[in-house]
SETOR-160944 format. One record per residue: chain; x, y, z of N, C-alpha, C, O in turn; residue in one letter. Coordinates in steps of 0.001 Angstrom, whole numbers, plus 500000, padded with zeros to 6 digits. Layout:
<tinus>
TINU ch n_east n_north   n_up ca_east ca_north  ca_up c_east c_north   c_up o_east o_north   o_up aa
TINU  A      X       Y      Z       X        Y      Z      X       Y      Z      X       Y      Z  A
...
</tinus>
This chain:
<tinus>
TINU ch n_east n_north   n_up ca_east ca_north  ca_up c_east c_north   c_up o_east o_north   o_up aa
TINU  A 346318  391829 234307  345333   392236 235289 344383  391069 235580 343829  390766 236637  X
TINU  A 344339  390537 234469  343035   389037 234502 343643  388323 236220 343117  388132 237316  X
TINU  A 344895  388134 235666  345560   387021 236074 345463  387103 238235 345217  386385 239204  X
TINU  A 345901  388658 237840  345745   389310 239806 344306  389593 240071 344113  390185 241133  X
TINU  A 343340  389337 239424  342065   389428 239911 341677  387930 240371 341278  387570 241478  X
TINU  A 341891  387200 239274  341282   385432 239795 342971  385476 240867 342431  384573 241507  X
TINU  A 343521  385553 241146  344447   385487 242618 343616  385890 243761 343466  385257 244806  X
TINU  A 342960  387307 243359  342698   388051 244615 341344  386973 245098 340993  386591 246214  X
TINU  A 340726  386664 243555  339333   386283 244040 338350  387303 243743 337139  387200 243940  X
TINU  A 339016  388381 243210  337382   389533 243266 337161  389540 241581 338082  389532 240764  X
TINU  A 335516  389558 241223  335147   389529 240230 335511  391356 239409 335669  392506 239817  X
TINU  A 335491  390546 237947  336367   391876 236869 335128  393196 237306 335574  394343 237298  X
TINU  A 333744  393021 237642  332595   393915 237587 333215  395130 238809 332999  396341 238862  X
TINU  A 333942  394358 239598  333792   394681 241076 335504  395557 241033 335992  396308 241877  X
TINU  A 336089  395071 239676  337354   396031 239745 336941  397162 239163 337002  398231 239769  X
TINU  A 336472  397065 237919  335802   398072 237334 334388  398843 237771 333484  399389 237140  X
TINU  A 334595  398665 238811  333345   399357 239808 334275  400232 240599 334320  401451 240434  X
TINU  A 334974  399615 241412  335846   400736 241879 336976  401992 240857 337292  403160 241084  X
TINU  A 337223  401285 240016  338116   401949 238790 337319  403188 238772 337967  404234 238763  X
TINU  A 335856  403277 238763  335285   404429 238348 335137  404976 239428 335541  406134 239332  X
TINU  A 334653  404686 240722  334670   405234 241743 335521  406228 241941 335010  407334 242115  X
TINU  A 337367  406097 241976  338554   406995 242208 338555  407971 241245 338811  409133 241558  X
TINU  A 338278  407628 240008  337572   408976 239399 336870  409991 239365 337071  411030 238736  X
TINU  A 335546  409563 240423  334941   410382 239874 334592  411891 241386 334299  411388 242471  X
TINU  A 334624  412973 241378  334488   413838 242355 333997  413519 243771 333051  412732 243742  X
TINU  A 334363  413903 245011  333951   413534 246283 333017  414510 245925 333242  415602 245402  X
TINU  A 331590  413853 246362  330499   414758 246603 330642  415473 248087 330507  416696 248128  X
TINU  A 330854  414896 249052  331261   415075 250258 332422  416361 250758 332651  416651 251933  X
TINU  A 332962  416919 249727  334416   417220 249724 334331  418504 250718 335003  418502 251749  X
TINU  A 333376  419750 250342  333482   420697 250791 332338  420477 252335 332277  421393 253154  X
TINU  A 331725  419502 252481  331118   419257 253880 332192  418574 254716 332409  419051 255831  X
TINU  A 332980  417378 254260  334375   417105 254958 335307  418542 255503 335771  418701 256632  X
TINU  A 335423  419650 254137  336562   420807 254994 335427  421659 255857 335771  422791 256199  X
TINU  A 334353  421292 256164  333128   421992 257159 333793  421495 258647 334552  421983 259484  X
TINU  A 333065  420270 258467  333386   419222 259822 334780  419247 260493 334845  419224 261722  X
TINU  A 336089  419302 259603  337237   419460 259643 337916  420799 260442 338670  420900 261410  X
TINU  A 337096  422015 259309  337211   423253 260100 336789  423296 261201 337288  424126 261961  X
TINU  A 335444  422195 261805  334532   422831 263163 335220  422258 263882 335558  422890 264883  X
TINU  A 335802  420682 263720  336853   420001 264615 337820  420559 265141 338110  420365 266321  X
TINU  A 338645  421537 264167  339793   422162 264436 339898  423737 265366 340832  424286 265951  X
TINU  A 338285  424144 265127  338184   425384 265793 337847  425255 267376 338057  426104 268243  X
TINU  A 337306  424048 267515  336713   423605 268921 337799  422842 269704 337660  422447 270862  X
TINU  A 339242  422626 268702  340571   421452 269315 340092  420434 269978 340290  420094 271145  X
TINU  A 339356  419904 269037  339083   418227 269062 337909  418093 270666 337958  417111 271407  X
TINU  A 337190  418996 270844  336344   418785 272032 334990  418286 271725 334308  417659 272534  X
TINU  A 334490  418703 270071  333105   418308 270035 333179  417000 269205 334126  416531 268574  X
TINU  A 332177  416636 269344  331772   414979 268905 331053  415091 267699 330884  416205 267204  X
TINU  A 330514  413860 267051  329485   414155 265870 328135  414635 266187 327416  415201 265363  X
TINU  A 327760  414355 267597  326872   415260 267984 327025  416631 267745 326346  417012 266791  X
TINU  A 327930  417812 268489  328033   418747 268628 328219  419301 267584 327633  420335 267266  X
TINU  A 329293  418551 266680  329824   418858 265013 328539  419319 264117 328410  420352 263461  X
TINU  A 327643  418251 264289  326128   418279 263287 324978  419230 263789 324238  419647 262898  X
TINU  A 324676  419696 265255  324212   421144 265979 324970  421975 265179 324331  422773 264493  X
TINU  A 326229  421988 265091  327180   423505 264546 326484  423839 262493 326062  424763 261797  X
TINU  A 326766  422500 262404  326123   422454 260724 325225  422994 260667 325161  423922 259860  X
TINU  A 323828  422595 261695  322198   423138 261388 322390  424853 261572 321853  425670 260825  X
TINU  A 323228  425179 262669  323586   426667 263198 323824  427291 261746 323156  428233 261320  X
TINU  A 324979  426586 260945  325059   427199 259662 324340  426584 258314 324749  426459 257160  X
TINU  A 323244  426293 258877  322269   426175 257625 322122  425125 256804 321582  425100 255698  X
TINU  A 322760  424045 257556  322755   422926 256704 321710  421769 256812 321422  421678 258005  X
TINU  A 321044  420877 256107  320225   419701 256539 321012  418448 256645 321169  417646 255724  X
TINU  A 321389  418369 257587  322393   416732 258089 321703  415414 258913 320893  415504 259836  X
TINU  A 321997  414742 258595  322267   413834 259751 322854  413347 260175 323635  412675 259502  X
TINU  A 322928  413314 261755  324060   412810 262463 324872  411885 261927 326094  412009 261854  X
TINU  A 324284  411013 261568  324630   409341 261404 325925  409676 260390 327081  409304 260593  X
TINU  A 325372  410607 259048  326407   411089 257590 327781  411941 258700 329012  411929 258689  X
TINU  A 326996  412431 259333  328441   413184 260037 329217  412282 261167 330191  412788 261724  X
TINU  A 328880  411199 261451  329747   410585 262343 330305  409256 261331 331281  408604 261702  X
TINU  A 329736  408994 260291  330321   408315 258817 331714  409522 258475 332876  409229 258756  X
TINU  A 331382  410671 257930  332412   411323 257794 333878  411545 258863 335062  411343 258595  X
TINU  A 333369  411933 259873  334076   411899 261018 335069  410839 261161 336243  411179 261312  X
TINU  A 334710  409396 261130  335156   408008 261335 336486  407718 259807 337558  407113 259811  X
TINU  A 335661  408560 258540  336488   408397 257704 337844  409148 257545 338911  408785 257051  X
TINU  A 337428  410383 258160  338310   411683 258408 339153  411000 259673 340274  411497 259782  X
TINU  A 338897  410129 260496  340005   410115 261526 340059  411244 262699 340988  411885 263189  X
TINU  A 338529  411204 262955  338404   412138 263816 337484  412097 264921 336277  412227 264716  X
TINU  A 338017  411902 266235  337462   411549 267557 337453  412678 268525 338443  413410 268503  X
TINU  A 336747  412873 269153  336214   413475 270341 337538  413733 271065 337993  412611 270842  X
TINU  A 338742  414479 271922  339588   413843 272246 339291  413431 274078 339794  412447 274621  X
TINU  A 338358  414459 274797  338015   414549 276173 336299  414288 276391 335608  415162 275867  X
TINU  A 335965  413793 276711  334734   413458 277243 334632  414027 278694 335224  413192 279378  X
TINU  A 334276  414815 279342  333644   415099 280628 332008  414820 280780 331035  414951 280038  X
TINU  A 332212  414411 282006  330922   413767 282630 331150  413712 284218 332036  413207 284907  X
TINU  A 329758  414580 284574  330121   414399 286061 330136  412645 287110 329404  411676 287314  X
TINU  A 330992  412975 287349  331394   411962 288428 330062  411401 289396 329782  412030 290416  X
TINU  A 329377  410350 289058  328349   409972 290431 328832  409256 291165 329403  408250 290744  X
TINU  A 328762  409526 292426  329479   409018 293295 328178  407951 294030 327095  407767 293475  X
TINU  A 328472  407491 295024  327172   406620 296086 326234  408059 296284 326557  409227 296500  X
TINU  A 324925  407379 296103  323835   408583 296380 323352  408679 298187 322854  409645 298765  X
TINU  A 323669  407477 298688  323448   407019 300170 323874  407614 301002 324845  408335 300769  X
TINU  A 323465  407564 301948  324101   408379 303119 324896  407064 303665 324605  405877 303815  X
TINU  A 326220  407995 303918  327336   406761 304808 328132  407665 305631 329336  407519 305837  X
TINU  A 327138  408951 306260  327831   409421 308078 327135  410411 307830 326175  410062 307143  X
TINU  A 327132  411821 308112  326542   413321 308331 326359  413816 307222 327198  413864 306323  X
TINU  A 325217  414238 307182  324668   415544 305634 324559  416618 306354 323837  416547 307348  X
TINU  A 325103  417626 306107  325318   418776 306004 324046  419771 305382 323784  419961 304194  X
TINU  A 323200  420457 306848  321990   421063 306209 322481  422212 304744 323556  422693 304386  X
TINU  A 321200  422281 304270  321556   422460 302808 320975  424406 303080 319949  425081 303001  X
TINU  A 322946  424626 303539  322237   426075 303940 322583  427311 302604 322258  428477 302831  X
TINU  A 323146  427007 301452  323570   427996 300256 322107  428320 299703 321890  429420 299195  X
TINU  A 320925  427181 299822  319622   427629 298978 319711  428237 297499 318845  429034 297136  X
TINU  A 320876  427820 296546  320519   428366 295402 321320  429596 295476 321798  429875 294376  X
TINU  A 321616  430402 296386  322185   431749 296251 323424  431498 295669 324178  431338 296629  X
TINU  A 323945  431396 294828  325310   431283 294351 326246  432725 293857 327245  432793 293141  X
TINU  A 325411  433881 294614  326256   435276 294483 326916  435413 295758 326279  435189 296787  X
TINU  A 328289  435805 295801  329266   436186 297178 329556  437731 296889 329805  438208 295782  X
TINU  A 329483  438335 297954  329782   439793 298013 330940  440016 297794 331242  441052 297201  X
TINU  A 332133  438906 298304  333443   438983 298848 334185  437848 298669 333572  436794 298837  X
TINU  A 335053  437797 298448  336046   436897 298273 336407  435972 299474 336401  436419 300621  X
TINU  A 336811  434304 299118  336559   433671 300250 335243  433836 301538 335373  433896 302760  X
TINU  A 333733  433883 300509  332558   433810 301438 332428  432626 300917 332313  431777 301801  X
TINU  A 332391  432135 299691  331064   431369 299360 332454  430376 298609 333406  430872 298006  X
TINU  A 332281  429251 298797  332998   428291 298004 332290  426832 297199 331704  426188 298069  X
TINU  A 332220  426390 296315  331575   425182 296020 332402  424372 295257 333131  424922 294432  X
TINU  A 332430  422837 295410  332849   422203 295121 332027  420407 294632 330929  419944 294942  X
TINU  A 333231  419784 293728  332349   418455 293173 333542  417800 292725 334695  418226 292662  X
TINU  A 332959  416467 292366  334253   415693 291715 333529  415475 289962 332372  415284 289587  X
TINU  A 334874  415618 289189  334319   415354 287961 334992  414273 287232 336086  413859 287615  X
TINU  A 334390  413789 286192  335096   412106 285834 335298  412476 284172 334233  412639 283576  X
TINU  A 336341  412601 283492  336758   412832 282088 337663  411603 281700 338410  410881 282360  X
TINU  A 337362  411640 280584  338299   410278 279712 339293  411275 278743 338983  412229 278030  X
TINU  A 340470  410718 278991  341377   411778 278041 342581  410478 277581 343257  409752 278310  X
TINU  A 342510  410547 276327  343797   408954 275526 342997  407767 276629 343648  407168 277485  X
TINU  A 341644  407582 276452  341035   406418 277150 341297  405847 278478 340939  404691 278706  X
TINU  A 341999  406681 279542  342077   406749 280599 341023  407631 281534 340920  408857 281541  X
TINU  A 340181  406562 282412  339714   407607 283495 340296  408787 284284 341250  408502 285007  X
TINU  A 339856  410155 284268  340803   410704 285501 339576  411181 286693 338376  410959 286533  X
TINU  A 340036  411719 287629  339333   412987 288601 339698  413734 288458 340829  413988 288044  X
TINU  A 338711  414515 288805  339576   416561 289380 338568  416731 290604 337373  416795 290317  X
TINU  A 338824  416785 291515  338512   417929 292361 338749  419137 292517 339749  419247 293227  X
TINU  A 338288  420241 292178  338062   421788 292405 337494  422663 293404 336381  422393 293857  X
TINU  A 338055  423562 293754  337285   424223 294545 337124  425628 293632 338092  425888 292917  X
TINU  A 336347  426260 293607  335639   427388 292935 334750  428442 294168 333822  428329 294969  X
TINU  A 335557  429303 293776  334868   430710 294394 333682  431267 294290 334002  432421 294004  X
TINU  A 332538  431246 294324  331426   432062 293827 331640  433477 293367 331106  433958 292367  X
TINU  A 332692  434280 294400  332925   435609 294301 333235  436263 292763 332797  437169 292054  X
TINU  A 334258  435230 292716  334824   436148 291293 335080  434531 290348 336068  434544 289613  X
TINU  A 334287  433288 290366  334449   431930 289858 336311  431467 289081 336778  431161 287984  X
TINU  A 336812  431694 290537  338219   431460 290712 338681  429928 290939 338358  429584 292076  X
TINU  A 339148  429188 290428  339355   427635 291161 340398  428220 292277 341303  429008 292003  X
TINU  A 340238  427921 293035  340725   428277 293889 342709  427442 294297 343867  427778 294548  X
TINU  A 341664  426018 294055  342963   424881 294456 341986  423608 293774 340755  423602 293787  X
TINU  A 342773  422665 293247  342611   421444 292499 343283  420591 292724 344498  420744 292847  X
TINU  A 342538  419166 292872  343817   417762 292665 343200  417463 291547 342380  418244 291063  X
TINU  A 343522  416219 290941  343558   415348 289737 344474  413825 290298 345571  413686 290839  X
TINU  A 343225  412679 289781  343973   411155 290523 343213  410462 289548 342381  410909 288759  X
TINU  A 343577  409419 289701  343119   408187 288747 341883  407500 289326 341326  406723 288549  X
TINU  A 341322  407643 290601  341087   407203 291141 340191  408531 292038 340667  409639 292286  X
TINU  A 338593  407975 292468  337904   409132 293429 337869  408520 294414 336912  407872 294838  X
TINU  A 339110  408681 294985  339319   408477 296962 338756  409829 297337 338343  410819 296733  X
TINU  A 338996  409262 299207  338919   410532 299561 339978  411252 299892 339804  412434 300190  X
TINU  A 341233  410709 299904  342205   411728 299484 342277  413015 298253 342843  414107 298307  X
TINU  A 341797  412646 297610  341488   413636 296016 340903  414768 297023 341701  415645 297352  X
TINU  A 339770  414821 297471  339384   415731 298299 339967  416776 299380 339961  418001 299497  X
TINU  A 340630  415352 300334  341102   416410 301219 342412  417143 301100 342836  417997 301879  X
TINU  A 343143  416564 299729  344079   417005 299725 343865  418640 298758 344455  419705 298578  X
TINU  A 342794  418029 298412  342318   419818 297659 341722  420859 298727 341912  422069 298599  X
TINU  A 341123  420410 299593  340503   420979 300565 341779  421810 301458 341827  423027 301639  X
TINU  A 342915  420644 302016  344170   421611 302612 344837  422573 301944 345464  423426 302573  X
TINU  A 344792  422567 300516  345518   423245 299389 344751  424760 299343 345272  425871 299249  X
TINU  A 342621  424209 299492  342131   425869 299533 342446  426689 300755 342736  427883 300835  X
TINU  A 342326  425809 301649  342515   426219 302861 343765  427464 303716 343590  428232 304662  X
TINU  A 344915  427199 302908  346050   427857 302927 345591  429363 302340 346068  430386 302833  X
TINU  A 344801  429395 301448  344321   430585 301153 343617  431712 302085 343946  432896 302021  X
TINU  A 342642  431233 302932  342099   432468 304167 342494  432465 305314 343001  431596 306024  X
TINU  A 342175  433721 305492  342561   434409 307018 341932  434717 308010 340739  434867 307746  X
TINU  A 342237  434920 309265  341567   435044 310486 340066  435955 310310 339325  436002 311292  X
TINU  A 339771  436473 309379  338710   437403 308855 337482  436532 308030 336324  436946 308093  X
TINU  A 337691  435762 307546  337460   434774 306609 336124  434136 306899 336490  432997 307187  X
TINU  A 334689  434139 307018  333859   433754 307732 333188  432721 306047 332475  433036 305095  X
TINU  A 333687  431855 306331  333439   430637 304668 332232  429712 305297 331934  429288 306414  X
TINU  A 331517  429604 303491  330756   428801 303731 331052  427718 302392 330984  428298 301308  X
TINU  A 331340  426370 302322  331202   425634 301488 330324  424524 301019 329894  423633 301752  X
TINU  A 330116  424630 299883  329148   423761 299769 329151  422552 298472 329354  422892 297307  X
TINU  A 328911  421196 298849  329335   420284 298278 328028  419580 297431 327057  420246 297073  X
TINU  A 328164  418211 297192  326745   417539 296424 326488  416828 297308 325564  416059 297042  X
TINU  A 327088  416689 298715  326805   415930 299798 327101  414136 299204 326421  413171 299554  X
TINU  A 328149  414106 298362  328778   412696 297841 329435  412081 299382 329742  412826 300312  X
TINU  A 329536  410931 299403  330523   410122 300205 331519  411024 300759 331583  411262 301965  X
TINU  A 332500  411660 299664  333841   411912 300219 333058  412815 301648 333329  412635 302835  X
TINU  A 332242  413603 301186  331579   414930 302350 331205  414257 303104 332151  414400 303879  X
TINU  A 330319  413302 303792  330176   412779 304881 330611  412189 305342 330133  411676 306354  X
TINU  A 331845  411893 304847  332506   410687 306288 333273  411792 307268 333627  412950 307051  X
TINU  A 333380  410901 308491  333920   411227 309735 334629  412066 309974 334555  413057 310701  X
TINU  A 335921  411360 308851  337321   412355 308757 337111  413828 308421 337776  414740 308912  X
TINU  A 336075  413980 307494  335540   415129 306745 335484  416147 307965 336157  417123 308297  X
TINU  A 334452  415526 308450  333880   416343 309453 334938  416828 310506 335113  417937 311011  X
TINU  A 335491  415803 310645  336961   415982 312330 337643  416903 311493 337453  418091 311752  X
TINU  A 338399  416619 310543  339449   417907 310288 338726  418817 309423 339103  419975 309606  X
TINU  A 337990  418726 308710  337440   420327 307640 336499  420695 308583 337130  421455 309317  X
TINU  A 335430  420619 308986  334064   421278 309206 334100  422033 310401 333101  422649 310772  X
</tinus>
């Protein structure tokens, strides 16, 4: 043993420091199958943030920092991040008066529609989604998904809701007034 320690270079204190270490009980053990269980019940959506909120919920005194140490040792990452998409805040063609005011209740199906673009990281790739969502009964109605927030992502979700109503159909939609909504095209074929 002498002989593979002066090889490695590490002093005899520093073998026999760890020697005792593998011995002796994870203090950690039953807060690791905590974090583990909360990881596994949520399928990998919450972070060491959310993980260490769930701990205090069940009574524990943590800190983040010990739970994203554990986390890192456990091999355990966040797997989706969502975050809304900001697009240009500027105006670049027509805003659309802001006629929903907050009312986000529909009596009826195909009255009230709203829509946004959202930006998620999933295996470290950016994606989009565009959605459209019902107020009536909070139905997606029709969705794309692209790598990329063109304004194709949009209108191709927009022709997709569209196929849905009928000559009866008196819709109102309402957007965050982003880029894709004011340009030209928007206006000539949707509005």
């Amino acid at each position: 043993m002498k002989a593979l320690l002066e090889l490695a270079e590490i002093p005899r204190s520093t073998y026999y420091y760890w020697v005792k270490q593998f011995n002796r009980p994870d203090q950690d053990a039953t807060l690791k199958a905590q974090i583990q269980a909360i990881y596994n019940e949520h399928k990998g959506r919450y972070g060491y943030r959310r993980i260490r909120d769930e701990l205090v919920n069940r009574r524990h005194r943590i800190n983040h920092k010990k739970v994203q140490r554990i986390m890192k040792e456990l091999g355990l990452k966040c797997l989706i991040r969502m975050k809304k998409y900001r697009s240009y805040k500027g105006e670049v063609g027509k805003v659309a008066p802001h006629i929903l005011d907050r009312n986000f209740k529909a009596e009826k199906p195909n009255e009230k529609w709203v829509t946004d673009i959202t930006e998620f990281k999933l295996f470290g790739e950016k994606l989009y989604v565009s959605p459209m969502l019902d107020l009536f009964n909070g139905e997606i109605i029709a969705y794309t998904i692209g790598s990329r927030p063109t304004y194709s992502l949009v209108s191709e979700m927009l022709e997709k809701s569209f196929e849905r109503l009928t000559m009866e159909d008196e819709l109102l939609i309402h957007s965050d007034q982003g880029w894709h909504y004011q340009m030209k095209k928007y206006y000539r074929d949707h509005a």
